[in-house]
C-alpha positions in Angstrom: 0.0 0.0 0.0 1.3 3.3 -0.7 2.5 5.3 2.1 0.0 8.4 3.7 2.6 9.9 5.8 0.6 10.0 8.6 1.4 7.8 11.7 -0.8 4.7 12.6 -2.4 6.5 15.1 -2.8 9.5 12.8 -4.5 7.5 10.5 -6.9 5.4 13.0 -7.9 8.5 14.4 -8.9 10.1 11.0 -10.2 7.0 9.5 -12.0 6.8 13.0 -13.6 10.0 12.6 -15.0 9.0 9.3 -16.6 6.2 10.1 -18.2 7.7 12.9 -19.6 10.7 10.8 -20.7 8.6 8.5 -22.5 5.6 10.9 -24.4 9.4 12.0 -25.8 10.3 9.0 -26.5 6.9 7.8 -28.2 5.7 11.1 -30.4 9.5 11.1 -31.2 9.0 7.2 -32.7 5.5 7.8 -34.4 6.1 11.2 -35.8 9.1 8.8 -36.7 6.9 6.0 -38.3 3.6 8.1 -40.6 6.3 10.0 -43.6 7.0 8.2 -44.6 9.6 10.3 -41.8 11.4 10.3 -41.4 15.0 8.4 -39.1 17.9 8.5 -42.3 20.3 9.2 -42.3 20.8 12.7 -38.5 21.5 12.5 -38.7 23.8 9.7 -41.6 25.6 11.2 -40.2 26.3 14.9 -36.7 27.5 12.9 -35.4 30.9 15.0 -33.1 33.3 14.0 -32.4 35.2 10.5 -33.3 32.7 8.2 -36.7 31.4 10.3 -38.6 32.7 7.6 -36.9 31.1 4.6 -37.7 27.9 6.6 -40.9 28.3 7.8 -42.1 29.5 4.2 -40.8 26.2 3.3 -42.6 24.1 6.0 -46.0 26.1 5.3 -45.4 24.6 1.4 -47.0 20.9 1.4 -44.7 20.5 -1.9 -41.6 22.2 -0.8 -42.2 19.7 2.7 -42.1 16.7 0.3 -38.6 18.4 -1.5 -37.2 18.8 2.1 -38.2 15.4 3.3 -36.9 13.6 0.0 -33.1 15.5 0.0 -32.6 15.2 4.2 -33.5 11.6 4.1 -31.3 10.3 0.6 -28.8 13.1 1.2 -27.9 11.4 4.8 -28.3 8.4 3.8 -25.9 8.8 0.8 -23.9 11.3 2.5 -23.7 8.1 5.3 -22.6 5.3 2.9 -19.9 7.6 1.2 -18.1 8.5 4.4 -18.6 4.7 5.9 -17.7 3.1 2.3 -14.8 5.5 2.0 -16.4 6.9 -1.7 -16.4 10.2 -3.3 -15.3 11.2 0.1 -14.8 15.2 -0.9 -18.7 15.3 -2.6 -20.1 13.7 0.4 -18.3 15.7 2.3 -19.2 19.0 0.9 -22.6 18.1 0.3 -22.5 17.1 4.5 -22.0 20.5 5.5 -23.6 21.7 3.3 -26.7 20.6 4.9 -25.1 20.4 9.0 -24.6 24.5 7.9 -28.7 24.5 7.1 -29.3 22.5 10.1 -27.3 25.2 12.4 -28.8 28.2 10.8 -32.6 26.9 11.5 -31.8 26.6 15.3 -28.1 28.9 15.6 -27.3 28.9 19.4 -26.9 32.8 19.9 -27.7 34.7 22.8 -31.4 36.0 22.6 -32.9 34.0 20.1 -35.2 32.0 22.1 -34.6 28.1 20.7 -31.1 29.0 22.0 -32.0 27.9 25.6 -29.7 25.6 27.1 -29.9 22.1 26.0 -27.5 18.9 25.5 -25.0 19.3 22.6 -26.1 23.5 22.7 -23.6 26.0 23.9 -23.5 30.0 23.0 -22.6 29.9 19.7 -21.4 26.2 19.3 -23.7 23.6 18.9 -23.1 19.7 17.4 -23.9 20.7 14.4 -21.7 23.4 14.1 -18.8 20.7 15.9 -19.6 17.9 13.1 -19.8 20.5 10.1 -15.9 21.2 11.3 -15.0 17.3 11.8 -16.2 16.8 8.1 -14.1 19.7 7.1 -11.0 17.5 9.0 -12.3 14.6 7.1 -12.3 16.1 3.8 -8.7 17.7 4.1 -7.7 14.4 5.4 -8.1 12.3 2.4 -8.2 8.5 4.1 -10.3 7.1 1.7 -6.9 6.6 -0.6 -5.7 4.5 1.9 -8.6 2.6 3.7 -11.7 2.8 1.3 -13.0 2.3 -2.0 -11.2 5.0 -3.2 -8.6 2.8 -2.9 -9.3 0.7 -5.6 -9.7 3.6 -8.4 -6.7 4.8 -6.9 -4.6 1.9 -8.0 -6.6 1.3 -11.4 -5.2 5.3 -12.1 -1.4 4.3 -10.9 -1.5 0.7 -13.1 0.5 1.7 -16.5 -1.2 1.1 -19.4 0.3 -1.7 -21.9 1.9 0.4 -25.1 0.9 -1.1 -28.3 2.6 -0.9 -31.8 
């Protein structure tokens, strides 16, 4: 296997982090997905702070609902098998925050906007989102998928030299 550079703790840690990330989004895309009862709505109509009103027009839209549903669900779940897989890790992980960023701005933890009360994973200005949108940022700069993925395999197709003919 071609050499990362990073140590083997270096690279458990990252490779760690991916697979955690990735077991998140994959395990909240399918609890979404197997619940029939379960829509973005109620999220996207308590949404506080400067953009509350770009989602709760969208969660007063029966159509744009069914959009919001559809992408959350498939783009976890997709975003979930990439990062576990070790596939198309720099899409996924774009396309990851990406949405952790829309999930942060619904709910932002900042001092006087009332959803910002004190709760588990909540702190001013930091929240998990926020903490995860960074960790996917460590995972995309970090590219371990060359080393312990299926990226791995193109990897090696691009490096094989191909047979000259006459």
């Amino acid at each position: 296997m071609e050499q990362s550079g990073y140590s083997k703790i270096q690279m458990f840690a990252l490779v760690g982090l991916r697979l955690l990330i990735g077991w998140h989004f994959l395990y909240e895309g399918i609890v979404k997905l197997l619940n029939p009862n379960w829509s973005s709505v109620g999220y996207l109509m308590g949404a506080q702070g400067w953009f509350s009103g770009l989602f709760q027009s969208i969660g007063r839209n029966a159509t744009l609902v069914g959009i919001a549903d559809f992408v959350t669900i498939w783009a976890m779940i997709i975003i979930g098998l990439a990062l576990t897989l070790g596939f198309l890790l720099r899409p996924a992980s774009i396309v990851g925050m990406v949405l952790l960023a829309m999930f942060y701005l619904a709910y932002p933890p900042f001092p006087g906007i009332d959803s910002s009360a004190p709760v588990e994973g909540t702190y001013i200005i930091v929240n998990k989102n926020l903490i995860e949108l960074f960790a996917l940022m460590v995972v995309m700069a970090f590219p371990t998928a060359r080393y312990y993925g299926i990226e791995r395999l193109f990897a090696r197709q691009r490096q094989s030299p191909v047979p000259v003919t006459n």
